[in-house]
N, CA, C and O atoms as a printed pandas DataFrame, in Angstrom:
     atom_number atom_name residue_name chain_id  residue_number  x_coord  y_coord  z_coord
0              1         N          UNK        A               1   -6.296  113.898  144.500
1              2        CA          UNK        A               1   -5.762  113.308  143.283
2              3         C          UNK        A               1   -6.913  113.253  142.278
3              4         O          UNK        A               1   -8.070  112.894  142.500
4              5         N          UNK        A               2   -6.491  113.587  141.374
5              6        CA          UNK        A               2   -7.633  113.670  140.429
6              7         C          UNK        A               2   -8.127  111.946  139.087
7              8         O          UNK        A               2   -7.332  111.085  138.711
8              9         N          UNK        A               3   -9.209  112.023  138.835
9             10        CA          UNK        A               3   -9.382  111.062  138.410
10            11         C          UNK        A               3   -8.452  110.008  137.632
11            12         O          UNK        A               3   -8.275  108.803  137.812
12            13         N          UNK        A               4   -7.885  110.985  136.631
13            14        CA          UNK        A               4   -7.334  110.130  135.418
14            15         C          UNK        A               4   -5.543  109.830  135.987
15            16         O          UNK        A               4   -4.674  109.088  135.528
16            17         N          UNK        A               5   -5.544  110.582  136.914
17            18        CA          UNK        A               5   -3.514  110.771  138.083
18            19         C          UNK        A               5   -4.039  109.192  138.910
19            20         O          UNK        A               5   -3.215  108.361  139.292
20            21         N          UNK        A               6   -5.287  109.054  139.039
21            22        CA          UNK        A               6   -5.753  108.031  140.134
22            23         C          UNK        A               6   -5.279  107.033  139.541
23            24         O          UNK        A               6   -4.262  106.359  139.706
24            25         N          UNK        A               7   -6.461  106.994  138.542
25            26        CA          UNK        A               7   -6.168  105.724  137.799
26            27         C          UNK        A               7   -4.726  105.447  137.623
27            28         O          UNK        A               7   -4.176  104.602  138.330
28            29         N          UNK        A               8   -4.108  106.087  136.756
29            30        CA          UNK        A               8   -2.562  105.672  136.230
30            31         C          UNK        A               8   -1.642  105.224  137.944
31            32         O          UNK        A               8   -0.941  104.219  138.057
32            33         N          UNK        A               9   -1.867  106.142  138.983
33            34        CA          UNK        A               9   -1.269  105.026  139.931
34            35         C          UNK        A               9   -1.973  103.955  140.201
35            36         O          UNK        A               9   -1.178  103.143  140.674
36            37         N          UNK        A              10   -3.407  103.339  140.147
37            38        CA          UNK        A              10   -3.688  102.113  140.666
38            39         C          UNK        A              10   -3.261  101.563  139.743
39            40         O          UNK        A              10   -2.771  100.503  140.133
40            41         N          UNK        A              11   -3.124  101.721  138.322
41            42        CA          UNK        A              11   -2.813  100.615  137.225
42            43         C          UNK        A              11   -1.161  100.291  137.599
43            44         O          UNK        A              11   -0.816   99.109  137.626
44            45         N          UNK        A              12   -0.034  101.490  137.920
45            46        CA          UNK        A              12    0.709  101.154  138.599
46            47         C          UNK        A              12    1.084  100.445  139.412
47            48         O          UNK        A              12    2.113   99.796  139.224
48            49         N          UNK        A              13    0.304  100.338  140.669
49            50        CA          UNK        A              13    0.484   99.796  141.516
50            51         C          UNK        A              13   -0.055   98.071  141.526
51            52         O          UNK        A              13    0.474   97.214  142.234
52            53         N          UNK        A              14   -0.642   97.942  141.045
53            54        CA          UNK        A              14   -1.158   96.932  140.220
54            55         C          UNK        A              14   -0.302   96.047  139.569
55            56         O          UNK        A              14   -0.200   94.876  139.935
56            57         N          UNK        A              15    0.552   96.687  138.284
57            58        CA          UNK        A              15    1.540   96.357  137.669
58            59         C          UNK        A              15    2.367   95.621  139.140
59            60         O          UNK        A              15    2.386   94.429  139.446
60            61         N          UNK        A              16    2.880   96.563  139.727
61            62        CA          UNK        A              16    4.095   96.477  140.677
62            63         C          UNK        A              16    3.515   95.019  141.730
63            64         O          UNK        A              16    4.335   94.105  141.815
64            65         N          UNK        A              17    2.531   94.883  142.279
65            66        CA          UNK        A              17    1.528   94.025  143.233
66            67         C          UNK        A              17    1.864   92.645  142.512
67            68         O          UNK        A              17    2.346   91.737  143.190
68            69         N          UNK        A              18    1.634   92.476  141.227
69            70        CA          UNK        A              18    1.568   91.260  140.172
70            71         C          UNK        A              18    3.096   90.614  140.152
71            72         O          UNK        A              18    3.607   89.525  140.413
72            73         N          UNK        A              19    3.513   91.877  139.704
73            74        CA          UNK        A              19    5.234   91.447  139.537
74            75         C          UNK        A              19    6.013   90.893  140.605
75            76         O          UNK        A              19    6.702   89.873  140.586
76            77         N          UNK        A              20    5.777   91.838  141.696
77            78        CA          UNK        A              20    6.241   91.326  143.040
78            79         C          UNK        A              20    5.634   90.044  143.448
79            80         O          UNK        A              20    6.295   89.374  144.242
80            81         N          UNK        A              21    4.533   89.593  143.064
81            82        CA          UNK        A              21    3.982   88.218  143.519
82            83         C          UNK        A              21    4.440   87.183  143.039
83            84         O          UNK        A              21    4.568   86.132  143.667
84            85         N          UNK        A              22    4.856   87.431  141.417
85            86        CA          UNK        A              22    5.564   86.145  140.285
86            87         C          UNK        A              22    6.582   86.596  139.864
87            88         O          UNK        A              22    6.810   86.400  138.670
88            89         N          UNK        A              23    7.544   87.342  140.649
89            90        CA          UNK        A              23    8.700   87.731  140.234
90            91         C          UNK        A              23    9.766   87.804  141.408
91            92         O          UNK        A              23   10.291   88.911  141.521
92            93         N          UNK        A              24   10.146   86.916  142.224
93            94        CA          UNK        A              24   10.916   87.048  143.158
94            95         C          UNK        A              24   12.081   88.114  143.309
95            96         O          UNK        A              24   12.342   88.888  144.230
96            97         N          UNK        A              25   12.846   87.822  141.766
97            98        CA          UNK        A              25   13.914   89.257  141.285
98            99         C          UNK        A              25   13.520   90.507  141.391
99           100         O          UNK        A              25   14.286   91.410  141.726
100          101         N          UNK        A              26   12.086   90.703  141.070
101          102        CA          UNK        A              26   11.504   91.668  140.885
102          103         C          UNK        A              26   10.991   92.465  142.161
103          104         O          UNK        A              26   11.226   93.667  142.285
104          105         N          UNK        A              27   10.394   91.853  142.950
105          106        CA          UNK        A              27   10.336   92.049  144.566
106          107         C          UNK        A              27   12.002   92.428  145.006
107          108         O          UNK        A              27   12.005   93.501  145.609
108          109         N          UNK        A              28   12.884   92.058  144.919
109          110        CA          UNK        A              28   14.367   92.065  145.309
110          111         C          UNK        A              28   14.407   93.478  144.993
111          112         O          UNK        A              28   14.501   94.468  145.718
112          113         N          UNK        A              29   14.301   93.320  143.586
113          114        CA          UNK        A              29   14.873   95.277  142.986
114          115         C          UNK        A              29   13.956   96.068  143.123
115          116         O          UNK        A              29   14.181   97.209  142.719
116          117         N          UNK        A              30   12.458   95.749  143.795
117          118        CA          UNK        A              30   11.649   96.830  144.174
118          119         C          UNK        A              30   12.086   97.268  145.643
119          120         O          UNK        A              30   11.880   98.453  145.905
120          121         N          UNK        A              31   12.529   96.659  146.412
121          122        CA          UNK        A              31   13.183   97.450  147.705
122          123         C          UNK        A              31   14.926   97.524  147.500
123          124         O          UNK        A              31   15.633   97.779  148.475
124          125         N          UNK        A              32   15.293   97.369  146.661
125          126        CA          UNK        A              32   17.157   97.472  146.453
126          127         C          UNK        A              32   17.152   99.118  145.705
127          128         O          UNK        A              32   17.945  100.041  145.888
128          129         N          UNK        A              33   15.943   99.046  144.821
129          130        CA          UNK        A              33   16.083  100.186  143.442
130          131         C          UNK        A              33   14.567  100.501  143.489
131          132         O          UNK        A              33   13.746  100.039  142.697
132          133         N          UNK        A              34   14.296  101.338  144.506
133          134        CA          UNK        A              34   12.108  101.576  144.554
134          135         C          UNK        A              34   12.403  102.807  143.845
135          136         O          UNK        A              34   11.705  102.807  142.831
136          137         N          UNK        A              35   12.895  103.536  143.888
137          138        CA          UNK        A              35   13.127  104.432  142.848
138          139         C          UNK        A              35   13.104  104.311  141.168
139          140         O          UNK        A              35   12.419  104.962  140.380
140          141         N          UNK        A              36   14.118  103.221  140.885
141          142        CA          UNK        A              36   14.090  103.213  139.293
142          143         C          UNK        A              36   13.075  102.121  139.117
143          144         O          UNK        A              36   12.526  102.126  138.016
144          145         N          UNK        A              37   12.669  101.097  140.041
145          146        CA          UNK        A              37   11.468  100.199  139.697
146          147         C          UNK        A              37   10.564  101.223  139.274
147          148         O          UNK        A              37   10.267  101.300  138.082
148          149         N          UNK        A              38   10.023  102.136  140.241
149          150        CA          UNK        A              38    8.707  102.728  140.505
150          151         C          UNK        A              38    8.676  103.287  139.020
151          152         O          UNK        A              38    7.672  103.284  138.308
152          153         N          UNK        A              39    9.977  103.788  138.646
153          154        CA          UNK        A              39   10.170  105.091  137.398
154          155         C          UNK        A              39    9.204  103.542  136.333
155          156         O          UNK        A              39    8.077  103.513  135.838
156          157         N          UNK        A              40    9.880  102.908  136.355
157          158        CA          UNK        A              40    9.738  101.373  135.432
158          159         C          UNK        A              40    8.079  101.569  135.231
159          160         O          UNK        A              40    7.375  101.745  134.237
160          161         N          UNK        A              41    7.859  101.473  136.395
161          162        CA          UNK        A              41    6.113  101.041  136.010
162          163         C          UNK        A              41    5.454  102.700  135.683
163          164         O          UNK        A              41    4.232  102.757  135.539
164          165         N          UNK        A              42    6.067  103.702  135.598
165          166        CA          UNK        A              42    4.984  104.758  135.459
166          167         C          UNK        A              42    5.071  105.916  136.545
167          168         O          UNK        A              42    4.510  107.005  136.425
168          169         N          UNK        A              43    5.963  105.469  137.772
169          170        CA          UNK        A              43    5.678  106.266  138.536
170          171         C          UNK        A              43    6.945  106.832  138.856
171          172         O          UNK        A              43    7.887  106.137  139.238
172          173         N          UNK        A              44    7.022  108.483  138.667
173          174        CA          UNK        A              44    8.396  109.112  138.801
174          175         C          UNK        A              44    7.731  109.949  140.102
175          176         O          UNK        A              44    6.610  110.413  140.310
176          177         N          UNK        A              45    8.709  109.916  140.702
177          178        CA          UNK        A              45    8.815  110.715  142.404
178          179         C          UNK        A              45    9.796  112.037  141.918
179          180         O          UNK        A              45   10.412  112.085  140.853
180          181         N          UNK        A              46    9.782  112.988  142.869
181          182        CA          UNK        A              46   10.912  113.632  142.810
182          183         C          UNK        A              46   11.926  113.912  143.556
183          184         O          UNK        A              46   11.910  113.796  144.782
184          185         N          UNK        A              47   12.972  114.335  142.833
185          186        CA          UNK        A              47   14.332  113.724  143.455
186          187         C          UNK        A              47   14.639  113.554  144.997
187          188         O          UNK        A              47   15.240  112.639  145.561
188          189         N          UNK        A              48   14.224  114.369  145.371
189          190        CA          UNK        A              48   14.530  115.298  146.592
190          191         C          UNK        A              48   13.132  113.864  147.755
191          192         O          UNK        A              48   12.949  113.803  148.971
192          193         N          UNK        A              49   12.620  113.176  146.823
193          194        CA          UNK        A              49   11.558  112.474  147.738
194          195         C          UNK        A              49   12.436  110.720  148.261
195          196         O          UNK        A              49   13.413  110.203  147.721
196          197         N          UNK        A              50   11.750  110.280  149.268
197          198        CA          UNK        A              50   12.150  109.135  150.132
198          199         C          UNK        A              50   11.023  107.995  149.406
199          200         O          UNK        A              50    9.916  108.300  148.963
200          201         N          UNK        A              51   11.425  107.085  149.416
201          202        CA          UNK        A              51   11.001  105.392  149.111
202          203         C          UNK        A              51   10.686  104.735  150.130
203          204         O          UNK        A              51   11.745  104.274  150.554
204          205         N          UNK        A              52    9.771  104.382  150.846
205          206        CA          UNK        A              52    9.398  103.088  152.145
206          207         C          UNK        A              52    8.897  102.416  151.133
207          208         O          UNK        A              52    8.249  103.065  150.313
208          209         N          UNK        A              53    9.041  101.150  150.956
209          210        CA          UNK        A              53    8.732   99.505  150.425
210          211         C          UNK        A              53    8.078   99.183  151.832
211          212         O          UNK        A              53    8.714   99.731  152.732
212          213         N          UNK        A              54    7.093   98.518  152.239
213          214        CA          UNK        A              54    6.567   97.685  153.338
214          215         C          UNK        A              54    6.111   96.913  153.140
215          216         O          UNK        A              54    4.948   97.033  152.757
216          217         N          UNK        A              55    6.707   95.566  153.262
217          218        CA          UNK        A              55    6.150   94.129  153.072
218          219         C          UNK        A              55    5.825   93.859  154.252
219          220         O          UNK        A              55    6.242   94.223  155.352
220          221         N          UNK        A              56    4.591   92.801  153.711
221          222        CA          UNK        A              56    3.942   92.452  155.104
222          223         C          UNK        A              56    3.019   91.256  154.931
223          224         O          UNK        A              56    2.775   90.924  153.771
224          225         N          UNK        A              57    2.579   90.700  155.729
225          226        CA          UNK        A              57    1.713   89.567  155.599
226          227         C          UNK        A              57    0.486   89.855  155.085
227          228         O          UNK        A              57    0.055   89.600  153.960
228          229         N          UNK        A              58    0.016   90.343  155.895
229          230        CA          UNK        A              58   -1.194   91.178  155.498
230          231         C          UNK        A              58   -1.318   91.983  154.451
231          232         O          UNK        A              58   -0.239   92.411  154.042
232          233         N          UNK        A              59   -2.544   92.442  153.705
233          234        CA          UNK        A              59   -3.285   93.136  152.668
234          235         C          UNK        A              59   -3.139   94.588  153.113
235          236         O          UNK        A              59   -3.149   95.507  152.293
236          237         N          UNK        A              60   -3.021   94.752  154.239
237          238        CA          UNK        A              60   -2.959   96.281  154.927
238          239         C          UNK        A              60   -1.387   97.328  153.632
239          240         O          UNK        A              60   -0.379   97.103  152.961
240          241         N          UNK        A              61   -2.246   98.357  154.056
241          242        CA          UNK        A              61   -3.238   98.823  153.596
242          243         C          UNK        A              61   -4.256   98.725  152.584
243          244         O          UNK        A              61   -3.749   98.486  151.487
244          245         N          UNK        A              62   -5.897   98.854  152.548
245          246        CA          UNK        A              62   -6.405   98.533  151.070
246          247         C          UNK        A              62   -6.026   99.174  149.723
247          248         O          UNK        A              62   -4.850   99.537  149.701
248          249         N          UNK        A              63   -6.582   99.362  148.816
249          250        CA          UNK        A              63   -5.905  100.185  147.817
250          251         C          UNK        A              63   -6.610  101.553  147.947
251          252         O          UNK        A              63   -5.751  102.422  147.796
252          253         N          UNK        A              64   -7.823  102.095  148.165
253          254        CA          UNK        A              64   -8.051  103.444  148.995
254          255         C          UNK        A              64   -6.951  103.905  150.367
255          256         O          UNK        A              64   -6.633  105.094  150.369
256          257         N          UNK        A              65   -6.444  103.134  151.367
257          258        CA          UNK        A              65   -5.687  103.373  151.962
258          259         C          UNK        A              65   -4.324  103.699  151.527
259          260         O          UNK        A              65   -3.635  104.274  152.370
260          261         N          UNK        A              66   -3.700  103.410  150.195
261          262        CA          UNK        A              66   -2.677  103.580  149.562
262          263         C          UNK        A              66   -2.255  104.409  148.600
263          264         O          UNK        A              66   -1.124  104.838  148.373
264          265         N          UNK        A              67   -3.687  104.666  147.836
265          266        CA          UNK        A              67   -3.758  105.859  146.915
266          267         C          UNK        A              67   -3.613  106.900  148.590
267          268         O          UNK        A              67   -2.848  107.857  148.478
268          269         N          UNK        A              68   -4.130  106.768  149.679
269          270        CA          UNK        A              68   -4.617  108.032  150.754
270          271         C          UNK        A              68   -2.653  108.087  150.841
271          272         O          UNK        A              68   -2.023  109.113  150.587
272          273         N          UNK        A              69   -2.121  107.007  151.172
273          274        CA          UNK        A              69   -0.824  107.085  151.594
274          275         C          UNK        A              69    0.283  107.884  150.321
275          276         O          UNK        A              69    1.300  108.568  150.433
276          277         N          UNK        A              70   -0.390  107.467  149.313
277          278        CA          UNK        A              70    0.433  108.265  148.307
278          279         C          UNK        A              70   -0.186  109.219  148.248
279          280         O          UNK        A              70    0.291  109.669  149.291
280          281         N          UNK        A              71   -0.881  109.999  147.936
281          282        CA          UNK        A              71   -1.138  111.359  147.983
282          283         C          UNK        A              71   -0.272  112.126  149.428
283          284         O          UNK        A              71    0.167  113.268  149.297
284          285         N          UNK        A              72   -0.151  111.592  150.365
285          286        CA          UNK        A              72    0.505  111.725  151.506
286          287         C          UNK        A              72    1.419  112.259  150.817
287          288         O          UNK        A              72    1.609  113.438  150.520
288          289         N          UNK        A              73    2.282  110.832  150.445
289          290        CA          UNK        A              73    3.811  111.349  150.262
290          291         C          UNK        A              73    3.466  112.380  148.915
291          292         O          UNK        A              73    2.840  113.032  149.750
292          293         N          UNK        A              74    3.329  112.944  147.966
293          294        CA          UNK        A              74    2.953  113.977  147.348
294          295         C          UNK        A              74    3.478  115.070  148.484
295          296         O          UNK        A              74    4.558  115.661  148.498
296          297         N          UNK        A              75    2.463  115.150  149.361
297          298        CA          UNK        A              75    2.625  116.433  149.994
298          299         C          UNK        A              75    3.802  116.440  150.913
299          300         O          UNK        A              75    4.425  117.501  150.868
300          301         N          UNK        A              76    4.344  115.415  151.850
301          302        CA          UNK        A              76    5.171  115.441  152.288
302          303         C          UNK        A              76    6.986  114.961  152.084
303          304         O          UNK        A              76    7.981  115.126  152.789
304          305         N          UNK        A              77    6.733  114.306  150.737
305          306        CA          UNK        A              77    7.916  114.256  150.406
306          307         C          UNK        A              77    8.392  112.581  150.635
307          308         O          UNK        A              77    9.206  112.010  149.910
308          309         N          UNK        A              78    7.708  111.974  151.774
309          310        CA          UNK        A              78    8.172  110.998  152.098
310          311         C          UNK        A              78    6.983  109.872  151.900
311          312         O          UNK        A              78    6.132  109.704  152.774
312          313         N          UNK        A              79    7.009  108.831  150.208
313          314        CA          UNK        A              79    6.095  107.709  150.021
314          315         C          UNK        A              79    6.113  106.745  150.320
315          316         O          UNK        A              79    7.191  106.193  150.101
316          317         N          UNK        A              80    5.253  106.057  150.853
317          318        CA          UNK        A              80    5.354  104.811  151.357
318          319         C          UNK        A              80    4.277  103.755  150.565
319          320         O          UNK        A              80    3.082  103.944  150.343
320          321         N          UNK        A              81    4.936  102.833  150.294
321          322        CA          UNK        A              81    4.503  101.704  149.162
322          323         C          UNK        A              81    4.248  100.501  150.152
323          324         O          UNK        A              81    5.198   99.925  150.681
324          325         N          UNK        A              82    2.945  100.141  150.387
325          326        CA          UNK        A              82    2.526   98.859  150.521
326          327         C          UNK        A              82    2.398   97.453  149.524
327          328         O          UNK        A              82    1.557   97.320  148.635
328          329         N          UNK        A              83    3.273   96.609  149.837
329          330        CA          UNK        A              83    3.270   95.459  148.968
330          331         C          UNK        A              83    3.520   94.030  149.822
331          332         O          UNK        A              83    4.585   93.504  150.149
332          333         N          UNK        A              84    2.289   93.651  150.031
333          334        CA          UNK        A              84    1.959   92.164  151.090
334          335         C          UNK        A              84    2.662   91.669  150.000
335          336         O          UNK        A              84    2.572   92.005  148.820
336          337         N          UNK        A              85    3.788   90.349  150.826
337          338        CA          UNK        A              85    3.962   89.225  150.264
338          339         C          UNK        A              85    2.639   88.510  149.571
339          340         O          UNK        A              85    1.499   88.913  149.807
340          341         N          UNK        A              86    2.988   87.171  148.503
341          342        CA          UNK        A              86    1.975   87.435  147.465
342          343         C          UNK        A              86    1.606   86.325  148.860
343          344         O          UNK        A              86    2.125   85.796  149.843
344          345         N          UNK        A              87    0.278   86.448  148.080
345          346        CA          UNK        A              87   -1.294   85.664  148.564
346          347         C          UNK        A              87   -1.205   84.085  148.503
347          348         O          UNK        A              87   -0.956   83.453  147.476
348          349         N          UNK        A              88   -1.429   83.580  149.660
349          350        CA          UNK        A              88   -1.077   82.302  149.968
350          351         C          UNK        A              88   -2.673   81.401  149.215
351          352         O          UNK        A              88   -3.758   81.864  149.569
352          353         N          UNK        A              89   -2.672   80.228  148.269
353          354        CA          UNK        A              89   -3.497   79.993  147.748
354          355         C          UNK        A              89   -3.801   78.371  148.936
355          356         O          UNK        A              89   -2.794   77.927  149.488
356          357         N          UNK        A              90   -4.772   77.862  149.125
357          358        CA          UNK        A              90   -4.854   76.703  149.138
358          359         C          UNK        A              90   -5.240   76.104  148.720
359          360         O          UNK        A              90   -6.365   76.183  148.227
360          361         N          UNK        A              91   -4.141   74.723  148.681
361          362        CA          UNK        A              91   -4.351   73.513  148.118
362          363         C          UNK        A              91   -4.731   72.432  148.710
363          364         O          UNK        A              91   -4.192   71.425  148.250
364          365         N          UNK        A              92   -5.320   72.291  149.397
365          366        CA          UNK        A              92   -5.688   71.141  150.156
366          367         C          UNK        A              92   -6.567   69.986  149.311
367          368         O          UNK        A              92   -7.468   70.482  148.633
368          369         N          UNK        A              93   -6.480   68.903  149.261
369          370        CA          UNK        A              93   -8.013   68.561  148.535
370          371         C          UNK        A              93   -9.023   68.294  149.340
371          372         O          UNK        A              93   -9.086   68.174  150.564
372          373         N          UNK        A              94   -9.959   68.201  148.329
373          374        CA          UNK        A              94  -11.352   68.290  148.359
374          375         C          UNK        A              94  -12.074   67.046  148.810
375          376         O          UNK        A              94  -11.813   66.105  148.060
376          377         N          UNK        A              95  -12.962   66.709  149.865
377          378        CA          UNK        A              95  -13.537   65.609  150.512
378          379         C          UNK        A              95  -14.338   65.258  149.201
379          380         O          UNK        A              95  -14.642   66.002  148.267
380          381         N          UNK        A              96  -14.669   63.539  149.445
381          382        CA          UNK        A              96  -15.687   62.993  148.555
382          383         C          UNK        A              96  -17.060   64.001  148.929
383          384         O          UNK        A              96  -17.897   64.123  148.034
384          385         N          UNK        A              97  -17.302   64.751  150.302
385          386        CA          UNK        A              97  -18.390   65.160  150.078
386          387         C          UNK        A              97  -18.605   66.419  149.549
387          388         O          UNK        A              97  -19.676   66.813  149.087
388          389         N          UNK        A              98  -17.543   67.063  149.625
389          390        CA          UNK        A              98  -17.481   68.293  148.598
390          391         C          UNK        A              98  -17.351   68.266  147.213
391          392         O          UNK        A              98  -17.960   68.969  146.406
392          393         N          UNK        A              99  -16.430   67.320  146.967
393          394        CA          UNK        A              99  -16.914   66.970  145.390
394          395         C          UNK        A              99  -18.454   67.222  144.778
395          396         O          UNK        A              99  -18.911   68.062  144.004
396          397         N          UNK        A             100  -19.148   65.854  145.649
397          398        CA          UNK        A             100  -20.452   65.201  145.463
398          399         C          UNK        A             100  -21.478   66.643  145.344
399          400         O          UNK        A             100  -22.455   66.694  144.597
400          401         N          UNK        A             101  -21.078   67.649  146.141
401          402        CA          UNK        A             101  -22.084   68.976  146.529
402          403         C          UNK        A             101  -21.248   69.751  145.188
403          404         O          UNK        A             101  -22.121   70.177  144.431
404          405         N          UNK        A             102  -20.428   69.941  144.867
405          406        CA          UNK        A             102  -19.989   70.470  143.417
406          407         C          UNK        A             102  -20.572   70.190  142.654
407          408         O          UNK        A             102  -20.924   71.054  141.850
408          409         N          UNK        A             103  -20.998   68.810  142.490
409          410        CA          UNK        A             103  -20.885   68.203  140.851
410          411         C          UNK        A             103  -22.434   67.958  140.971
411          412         O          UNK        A             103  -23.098   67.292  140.177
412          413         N          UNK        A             104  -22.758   68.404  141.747
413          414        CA          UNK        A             104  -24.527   68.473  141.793
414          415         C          UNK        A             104  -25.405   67.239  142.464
415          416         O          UNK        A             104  -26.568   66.862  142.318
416          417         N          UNK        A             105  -24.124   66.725  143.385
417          418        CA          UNK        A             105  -24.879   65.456  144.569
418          419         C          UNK        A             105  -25.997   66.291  144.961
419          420         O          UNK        A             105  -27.099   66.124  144.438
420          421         N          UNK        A             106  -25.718   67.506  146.172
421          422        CA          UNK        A             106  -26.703   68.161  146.918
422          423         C          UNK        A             106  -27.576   68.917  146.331
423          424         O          UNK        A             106  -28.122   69.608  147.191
424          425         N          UNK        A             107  -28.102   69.195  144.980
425          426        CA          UNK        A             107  -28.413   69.985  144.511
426          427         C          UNK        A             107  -29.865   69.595  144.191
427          428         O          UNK        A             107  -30.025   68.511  143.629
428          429         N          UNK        A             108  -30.885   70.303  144.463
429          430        CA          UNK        A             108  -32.058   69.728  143.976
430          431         C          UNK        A             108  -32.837   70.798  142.744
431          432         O          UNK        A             108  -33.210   71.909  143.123
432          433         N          UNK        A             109  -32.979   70.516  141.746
433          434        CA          UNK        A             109  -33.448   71.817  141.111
434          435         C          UNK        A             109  -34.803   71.503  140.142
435          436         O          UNK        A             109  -34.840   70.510  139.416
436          437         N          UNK        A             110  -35.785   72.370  140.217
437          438        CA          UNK        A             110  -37.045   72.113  139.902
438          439         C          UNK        A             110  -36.947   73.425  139.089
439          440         O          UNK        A             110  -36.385   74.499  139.304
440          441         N          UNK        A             111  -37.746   72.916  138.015
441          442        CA          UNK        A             111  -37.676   73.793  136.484
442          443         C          UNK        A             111  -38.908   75.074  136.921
443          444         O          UNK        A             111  -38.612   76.147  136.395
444          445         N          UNK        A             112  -40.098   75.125  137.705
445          446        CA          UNK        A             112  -40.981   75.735  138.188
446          447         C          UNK        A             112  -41.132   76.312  136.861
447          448         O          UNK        A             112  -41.228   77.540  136.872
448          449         N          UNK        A             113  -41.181   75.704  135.629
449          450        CA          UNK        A             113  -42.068   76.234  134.640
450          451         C          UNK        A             113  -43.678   75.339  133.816
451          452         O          UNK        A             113  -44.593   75.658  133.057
452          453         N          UNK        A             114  -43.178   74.013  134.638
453          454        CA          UNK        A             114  -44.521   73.649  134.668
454          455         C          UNK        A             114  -44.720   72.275  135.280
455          456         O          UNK        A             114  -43.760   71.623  135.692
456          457         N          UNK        A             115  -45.965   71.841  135.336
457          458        CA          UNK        A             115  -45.678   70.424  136.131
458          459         C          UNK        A             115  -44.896   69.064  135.837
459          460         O          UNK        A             115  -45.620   68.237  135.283
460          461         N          UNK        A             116  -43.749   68.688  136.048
461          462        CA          UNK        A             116  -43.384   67.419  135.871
462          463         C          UNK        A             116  -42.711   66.619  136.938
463          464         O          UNK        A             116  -42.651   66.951  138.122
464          465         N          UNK        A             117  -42.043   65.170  136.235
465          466        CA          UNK        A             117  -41.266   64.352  137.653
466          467         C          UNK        A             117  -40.807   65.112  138.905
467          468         O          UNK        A             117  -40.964   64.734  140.066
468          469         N          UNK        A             118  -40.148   66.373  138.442
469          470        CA          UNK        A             118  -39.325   67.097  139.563
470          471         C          UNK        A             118  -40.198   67.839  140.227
471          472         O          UNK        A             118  -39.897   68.299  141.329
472          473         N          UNK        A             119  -41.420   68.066  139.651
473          474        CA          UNK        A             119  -42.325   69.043  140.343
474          475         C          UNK        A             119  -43.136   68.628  141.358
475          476         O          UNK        A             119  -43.528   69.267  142.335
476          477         N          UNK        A             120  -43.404   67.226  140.962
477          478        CA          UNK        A             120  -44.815   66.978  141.351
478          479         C          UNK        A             120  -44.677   65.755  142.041
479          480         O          UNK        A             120  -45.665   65.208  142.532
């Protein structure tokens, strides 16, 4: 795949990764309609070619593994689209002692530009 074909599918796929993460509808009609989604973001297949959607927990494949998988389907006719459910964030909070090491409790910092209180 050549440079500038590269790019326009990662920016694709990209597009599609985002949408599917904050777009529940949008995830729906990317495996109902992967065909006219895909056309949507940039990417036309041809006719005669097959659609795999694979959701999954995991990040698998990376995005080198996916450009490798699409160039695949290129040659064989049959593409397969990796799209992990979106990315689980946590929220947990934060201990008083993690705060304290944030906000510069643990932090000791000496100016080492010349001698003073902190230096010496």
């Amino acid at each position: 795949m050549e440079a500038r074909e590269k790019a326009a599918f990662i920016s694709a796929y990209t597009t599609i990764l985002t949408k599917a993460w904050s777009d529940e509808s949008f995830g729906e009609r990317l495996e109902a309609e992967s065909r006219t989604v895909l056309a949507e973001v940039g990417l036309e297949l041809p006719a005669s070619a097959t659609v795999l959607i694979v959701r999954s927990l995991n990040g698998d494949p990376d995005l080198d593994g996916q450009v490798a998988l699409w160039e695949e389907g290129k040659a064989s006719g049959s593409y397969q689209l990796h799209v992990p459910v979106a990315p689980q964030i946590e929220t947990k909070e934060l201990s008083e002692s993690d705060l304290a090491a944030v906000s510069g409790g643990d932090v000791t910092i000496c100016c080492c530009c010349c001698p003073c209180c902190c230096c010496t």
